[in-house]
C-alpha positions in Angstrom: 147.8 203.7 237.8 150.6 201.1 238.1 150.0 197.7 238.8 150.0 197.1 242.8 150.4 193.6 244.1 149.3 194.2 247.8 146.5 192.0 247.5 149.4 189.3 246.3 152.2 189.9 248.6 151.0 187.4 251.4 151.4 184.2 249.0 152.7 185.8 245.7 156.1 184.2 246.3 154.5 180.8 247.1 151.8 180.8 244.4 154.9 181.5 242.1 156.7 178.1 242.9 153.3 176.2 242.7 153.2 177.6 239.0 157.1 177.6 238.1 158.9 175.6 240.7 162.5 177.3 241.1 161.9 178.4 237.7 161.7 182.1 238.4 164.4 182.2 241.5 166.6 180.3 238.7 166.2 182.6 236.1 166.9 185.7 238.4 169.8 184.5 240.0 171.0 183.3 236.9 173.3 186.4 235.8 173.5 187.8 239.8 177.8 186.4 239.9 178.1 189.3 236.7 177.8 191.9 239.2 180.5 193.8 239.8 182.2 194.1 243.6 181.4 197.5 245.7 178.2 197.9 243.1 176.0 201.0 243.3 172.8 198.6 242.3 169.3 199.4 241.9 166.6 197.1 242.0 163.1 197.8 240.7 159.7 195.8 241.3 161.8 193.2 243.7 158.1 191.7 245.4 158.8 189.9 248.3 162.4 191.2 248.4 164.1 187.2 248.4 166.8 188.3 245.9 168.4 190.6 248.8 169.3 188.0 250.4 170.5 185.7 247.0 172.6 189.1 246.5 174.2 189.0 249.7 175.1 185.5 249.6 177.3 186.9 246.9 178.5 189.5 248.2 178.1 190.0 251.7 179.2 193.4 251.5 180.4 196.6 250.2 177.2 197.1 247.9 175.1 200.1 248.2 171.3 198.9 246.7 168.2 201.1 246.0 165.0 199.1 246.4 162.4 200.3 244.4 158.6 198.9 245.6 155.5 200.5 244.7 153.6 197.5 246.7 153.5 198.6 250.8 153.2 195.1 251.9 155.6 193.8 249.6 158.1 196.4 250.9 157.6 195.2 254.2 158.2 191.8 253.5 161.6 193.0 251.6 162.8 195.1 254.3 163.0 192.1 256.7 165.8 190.2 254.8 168.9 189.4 255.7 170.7 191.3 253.4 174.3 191.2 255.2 176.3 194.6 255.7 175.2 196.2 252.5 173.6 199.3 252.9 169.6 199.0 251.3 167.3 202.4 250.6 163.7 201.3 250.5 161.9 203.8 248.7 158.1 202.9 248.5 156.8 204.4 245.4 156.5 203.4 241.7 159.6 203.8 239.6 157.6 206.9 237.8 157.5 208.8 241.0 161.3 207.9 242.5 163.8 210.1 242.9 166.9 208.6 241.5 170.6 209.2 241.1 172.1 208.5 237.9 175.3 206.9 238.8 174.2 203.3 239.0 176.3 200.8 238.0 174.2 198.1 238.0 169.9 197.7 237.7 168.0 194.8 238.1 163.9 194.6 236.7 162.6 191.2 237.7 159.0 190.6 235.7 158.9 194.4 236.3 157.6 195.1 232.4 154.7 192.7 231.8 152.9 194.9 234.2 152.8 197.9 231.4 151.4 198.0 227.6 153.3 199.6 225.0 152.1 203.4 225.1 153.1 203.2 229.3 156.6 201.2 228.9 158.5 204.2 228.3 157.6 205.9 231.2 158.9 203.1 233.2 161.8 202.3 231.3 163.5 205.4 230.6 163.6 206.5 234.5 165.5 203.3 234.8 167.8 203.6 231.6 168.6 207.6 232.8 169.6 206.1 235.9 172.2 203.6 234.4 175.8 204.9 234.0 177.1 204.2 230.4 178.9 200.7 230.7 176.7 199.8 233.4 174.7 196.6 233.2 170.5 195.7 233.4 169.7 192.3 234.5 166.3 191.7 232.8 164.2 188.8 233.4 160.7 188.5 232.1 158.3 186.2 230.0 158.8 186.2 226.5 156.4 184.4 223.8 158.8 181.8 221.4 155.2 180.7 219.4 154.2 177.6 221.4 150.6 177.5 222.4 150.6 176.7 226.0 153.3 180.3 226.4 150.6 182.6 225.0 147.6 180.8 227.3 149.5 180.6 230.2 150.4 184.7 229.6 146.8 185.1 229.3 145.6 183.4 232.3 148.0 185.2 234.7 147.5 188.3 233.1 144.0 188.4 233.9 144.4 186.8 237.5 146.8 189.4 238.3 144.4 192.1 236.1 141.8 191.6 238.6 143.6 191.1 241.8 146.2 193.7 241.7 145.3 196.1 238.5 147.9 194.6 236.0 146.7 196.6 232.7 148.2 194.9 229.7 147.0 192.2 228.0 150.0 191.6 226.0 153.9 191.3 226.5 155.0 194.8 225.4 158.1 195.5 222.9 161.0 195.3 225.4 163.4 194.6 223.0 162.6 197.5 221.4 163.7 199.6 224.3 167.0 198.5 224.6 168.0 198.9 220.6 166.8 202.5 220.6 168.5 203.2 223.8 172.3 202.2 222.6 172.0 198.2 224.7 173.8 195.3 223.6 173.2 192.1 225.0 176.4 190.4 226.8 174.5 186.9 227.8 170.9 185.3 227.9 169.5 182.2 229.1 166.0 180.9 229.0 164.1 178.8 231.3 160.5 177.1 231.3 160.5 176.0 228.2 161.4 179.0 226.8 158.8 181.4 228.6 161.3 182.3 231.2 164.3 185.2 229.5 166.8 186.2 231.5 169.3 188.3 229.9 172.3 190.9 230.6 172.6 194.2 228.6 175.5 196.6 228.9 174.4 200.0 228.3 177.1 201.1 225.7 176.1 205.3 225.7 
């Protein structure tokens, strides 16, 4: 089963900027201004749902987003943003078990992929990459491990936390990069934060 942060939805965003500061909301918004106007965007494993509302900041309309959430509580939370006159779908389920279109021009995966080990990463990546039209463009942010000591025990220690709480199941940062080389990706920007830890970085689906 998929990782389910219920159990963290109440003070996940706050426990997050006790840890990080604005690390995370900085890294996220980070590559948001590359989105095209009149987008067809979908976001998947937004939590509390705060980047609607960094979106619409942006762009305050003409954007059609599909909010993928497989937390309940965390879906709730999302669905009462301000989130301008853009039209949002909320669909509730994992990204394994949504229906999607495939004419998205734009997707988003926010710390979506530390959730899932190496043999279960496909399953969640490929819905996502089928989705993408060719040309469109993934904002992915997530940790990544650059060798220092502190990276690797930090990942630990949250991986466990969040392995007991909410039924993470990896123990390690799966091959992500891997993904998008096999896939036909290249990467048009990147920026890391946190010493590192933090990636964000913009890949344009070239197939």
């Amino acid at each position: 089963m998929p990782a389910n942060y219920d159990n963290s939805a109440s003070f996940y965003d706050r426990l997050s900027r006790l840890v990080f500061g604005k690390t995370l909301i900085n890294a996220q918004v980070y590559l948001l201004p590359c989105i095209p106007k009149k987008s067809n965007i979908l976001i998947v494993g937004g939590g509390t749902g705060w980047i609607l509302e960094e979106i619409s900041k942006i762009y305050p309309s003409g954007l059609n987003i599909t909010y993928v959430e497989i937390s309940a509580k965390m879906m709730a939370l999302s669905q009462k943003r301000n989130t301008g006159s853009n039209q949002v779908t909320f669909i509730n389920k994992s990204i394994q078990q949504a229906e999607l279109s495939q004419d998205f021009d734009v997707v988003i995966t926010p710390f979506l992929f530390d959730n899932f080990t190496e043999d279960t990463l496909p399953g969640a990546f490929n819905p996502i990459h089928q989705a993408l039209k060719p040309g469109g463009l993934w904002l992915y942010t997530d940790f990544q491990l650059t060798g220092k000591w502190w990276q690797y025990a930090m990942l630990k220690s949250m991986l466990l936390f969040f392995k007991i709480l909410c039924g993470v199941e990896s123990w390690h940062l799966p091959d992500v990069a891997k993904q998008f080389n096999t896939n036909g990706y290249k990467v048009a920007d990147e920026k890391s934060f946190f010493g590192e830890f933090v990636l964000t970085r913009l890949h344009k689906k070239l197939n």
